[in-house]
C-alpha positions in Angstrom: 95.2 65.7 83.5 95.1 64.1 80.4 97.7 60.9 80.0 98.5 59.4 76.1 99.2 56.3 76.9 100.7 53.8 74.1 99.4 50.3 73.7 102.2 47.5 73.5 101.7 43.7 73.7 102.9 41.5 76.5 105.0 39.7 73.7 106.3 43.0 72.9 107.3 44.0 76.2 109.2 40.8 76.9 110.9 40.7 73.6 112.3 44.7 73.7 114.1 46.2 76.4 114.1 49.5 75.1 109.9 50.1 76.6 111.7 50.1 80.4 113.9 52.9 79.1 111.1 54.8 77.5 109.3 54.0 80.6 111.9 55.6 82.7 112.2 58.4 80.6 109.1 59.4 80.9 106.4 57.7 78.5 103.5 55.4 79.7 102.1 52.1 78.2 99.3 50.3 78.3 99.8 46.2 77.9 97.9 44.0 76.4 97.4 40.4 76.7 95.0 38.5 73.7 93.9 42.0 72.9 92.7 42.8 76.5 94.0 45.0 78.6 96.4 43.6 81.0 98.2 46.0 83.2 100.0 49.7 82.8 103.1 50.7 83.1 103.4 54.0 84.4 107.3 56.5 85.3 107.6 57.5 88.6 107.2 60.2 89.9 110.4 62.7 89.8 111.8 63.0 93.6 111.6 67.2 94.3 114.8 68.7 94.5 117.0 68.7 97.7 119.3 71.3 97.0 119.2 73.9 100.3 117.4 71.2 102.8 119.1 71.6 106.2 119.8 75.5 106.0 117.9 75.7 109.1 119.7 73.6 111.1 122.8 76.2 111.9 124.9 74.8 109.4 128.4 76.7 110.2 127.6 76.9 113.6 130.1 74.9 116.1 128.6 71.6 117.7 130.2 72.2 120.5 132.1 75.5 121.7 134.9 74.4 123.8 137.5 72.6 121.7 138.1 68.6 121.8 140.4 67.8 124.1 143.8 66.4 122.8 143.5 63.0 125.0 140.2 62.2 122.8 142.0 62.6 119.2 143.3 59.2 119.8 145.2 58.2 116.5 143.1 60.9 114.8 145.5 63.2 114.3 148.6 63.1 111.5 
């Protein structure tokens, strides 16, 4: 995997806010320090998607099958 990475100055960096959005966006750079390089700055990496974790866990099913007592609703109820 191939990854174009722009070259920025430290200066640069500290001087323009807008390379941590890019950076979060997506883009990576490379900065430099007296024309050498000094460290990267890379995005990270996107979470994977959670939508349907815990279908196997019964969801809908009853946690318990008798009915909570009325002494244990306490102030609970309206």
């Amino acid at each position: 995997m191939l990854i174009v990475m722009k070259s920025i100055t430290l200066r640069q960096l500290a001087r323009d806010s807008r390379f941590g959005r890019r950076a979060h966006a997506g883009e990576s750079f490379l900065v430099t320090h007296r024309g050498r390089p000094y460290f990267r700055i890379l995005p990270l990496e996107r979470p994977p998607c959670h939508v349907g974790a815990g279908t196997h866990l019964g969801a809908g099913q009853a946690v318990s099958p008798e009915p909570v007592p009325p002494g244990e609703w306490g102030d609970l109820r309206p």
